[in-house]
C-alpha angles and dihedrals in degrees: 000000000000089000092058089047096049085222124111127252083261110053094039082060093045086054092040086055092044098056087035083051095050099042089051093047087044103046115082076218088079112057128096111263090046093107107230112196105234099246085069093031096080101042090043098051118106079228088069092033096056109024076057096057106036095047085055094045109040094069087057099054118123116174140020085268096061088048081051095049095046093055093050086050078060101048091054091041091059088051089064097059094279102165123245092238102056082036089056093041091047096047092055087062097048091049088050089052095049089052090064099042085049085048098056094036089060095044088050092041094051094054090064090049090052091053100046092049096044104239088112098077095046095052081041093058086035101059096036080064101123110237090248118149118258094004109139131203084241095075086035124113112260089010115085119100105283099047082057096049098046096050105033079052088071100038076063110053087053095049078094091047113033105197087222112144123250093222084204087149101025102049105037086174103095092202095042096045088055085050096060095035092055093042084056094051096043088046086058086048102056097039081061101049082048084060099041101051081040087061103035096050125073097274078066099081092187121126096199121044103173091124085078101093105165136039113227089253093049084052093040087061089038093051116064136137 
């Protein structure tokens, strides 16, 4: 269905609760003191409705919007008459789901600022080192001085200007858009300390390292989001 629509799992669920929302709130058969026999009560609660709906769609969720469009399915769901309890227990699990999307979003997301700010190809040449006694960075590819130099040059100069993305259209959630924001920053960070401490130890092989010109907490303060 949601091919032909053109219109994710997600978003066809959030409509579905909406007109199921509407008709409920609309029809004089669904308030409180209309008597419902219990072999219909259960099939016909917006516990079943919805508790139905979400479980089959949250595995299917691909993207923040998804997350957005599920939590509006249970805001219209708890108009209805939806009950605290199944709500409460529904929006943990969209909330669940929403932490992983925003997971895989940031590491994504902090690959491409490793490669805009020139610290990918570095960790890249680091970690293809083979595990050989007494080989140092220093005789490695891409890790002799001037390959330092030249790229640690530009992870500086955007250390007053961090290319992190703002993820105004992507994270409408204000709190959960400076998460991600500040786990990307602190994932560049740390990939940086990891190289520092690599070339200044033994491991390092390099006589001068006056390359070198922050320390990770200097680049921890520098590079914010």
């Amino acid at each position: 269905m949601s091919l032909m629509s053109g219109s994710s799992e997600a978003q066809l669920v959030q409509k579905i609760l909406q007109l199921i929302a509407q008709n409920r709130l609309a029809s004089p058969g669904f308030t409180s003191d209309v008597f419902c026999p219990p072999q219909y009560a259960t099939p016909l609660g917006m516990e079943f409705v919805a508790e139905t709906l979400l479980d089959a769609t949250l595995p299917l969720a691909k993207s923040l919007d998804d997350a957005v469009a599920l939590k509006m399915s249970l805001t219209n769901a708890k108009k209805a008459g939806l009950s605290t309890t199944v709500a409460s227990q529904l929006d943990a699990k969209i909330s669940q789901a929403e932490q992983l999307l925003i997971q895989d979003l940031v590491k994504t997301e902090t690959q491409e600022v490793l490669d805009m700010c020139g610290l990918a190809s570095l960790m890249k040449a680091w970690k293809n080192m083979p595990p050989v006694d007494g080989m140092v960075m220093a005789s490695q590819p891409g890790l002799n001085p001037d390959d330092l130099d030249s790229n640690l040059k530009e992870f500086y100069a955007s250390l007053y200007s961090p290319p992190i993305p703002a993820f105004e259209n992507t994270i409408r959630d204000p709190v959960l858009r400076k998460l991600a924001r500040n786990k990307i920053a602190s994932n560049v960070v740390n990939v940086y300390e990891e190289l520092y401490e690599a070339i200044v130890s033994e491991k390092g092989g390099y006589d001068d390292v006056s390359f070198l010109a922050h320390t990770p907490d200097q680049v921890k303060t520098l590079f914010a989001a």
